[in-house]
C-alpha positions, 0 to 999 in steps of 0.5 A: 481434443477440445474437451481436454485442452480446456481442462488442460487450461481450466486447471492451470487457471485454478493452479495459478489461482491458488498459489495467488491466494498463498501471498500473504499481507502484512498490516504495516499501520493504521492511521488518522489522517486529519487532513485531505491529501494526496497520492499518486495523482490521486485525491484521498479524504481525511479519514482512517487508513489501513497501510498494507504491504504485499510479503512477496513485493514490499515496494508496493503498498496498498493504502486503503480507507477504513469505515464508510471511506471507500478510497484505496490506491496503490502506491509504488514506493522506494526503502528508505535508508534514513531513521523514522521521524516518529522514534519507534513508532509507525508514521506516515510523513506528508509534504506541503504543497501549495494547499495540498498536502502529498503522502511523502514516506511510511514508516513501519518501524525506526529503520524500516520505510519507503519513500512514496514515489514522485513525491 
C-alpha cells in the first residue's frame, strides 16, 4: 500500500510538473538603464535588463539583469489604461525620489502597460 501511494504521489508530482513547463514567457523588452534604481524595496544596478511577463498571469513581471548582473526581482504590476509616453516604442518609466530613482510603469506597446506596484 505504501509502494503504491508513493507512486500515486510521485506521479501527480510529475503531472503538476509538466503542465508547469506548459506556461509560456513572453519578452515584453530589453532595456539599458543608465542609472541605479529601485523596485519593490529592492536596489537594482544600472545595466541591461530583460522585462519578461508570465502568459497565463500578465500582472506579474519578472525584470531580471542580463550579462554579468546577476539581479532579478518579481514585480506585481496593475494595466495601465493610459497611452505609452514613448509612441509606439516599449519604455520603461521611472520616478524620482529624493536621489533614487523607482521603476513606475512598463510599457509593451502604445495601449498596453502596467503601472508597477507601490510606486
Amino acid at each position: 500500500m505504501r509502494i503504491r501511494n508513493a507512486v500515486v504521489v510521485a506521479g501527480a508530482l510529475l503531472l503538476g510538473a509538466s503542465a508547469t513547463a506548459q506556461a509560456s514567457v513572453t519578452d515584453v523588452l530589453h532595456a539599458d538603464v543608465p542609472f541605479a534604481f529601485e523596485v519593490n524595496g529592492q536596489s537594482l544596478p544600472a545595466g541591461r535588463y530583460t522585462i519578461q511577463r508570465d502568459d497565463l498571469l500578465s500582472t506579474v513581471l519578472l525584470i531580471r539583469g542580463e550579462g554579468t548582473n546577476h539581479k532579478a526581482v518579481f514585480v506585481s504590476t496593475t494595466p495601465d489604461g493610459g497611452k505609452d509616453p514613448a509612441g509606439w516604442k516599449p519604455v520603461l518609466t521611472f520616478k524620482r525620489h529624493e536621489n533614487q530613482y523607482r521603476l513606475s510603469t512598463v510599457w509593451e506597446t502604445d495601449n498596453q502597460g502596467w503601472d508597477v506596484a507601490g510606486q
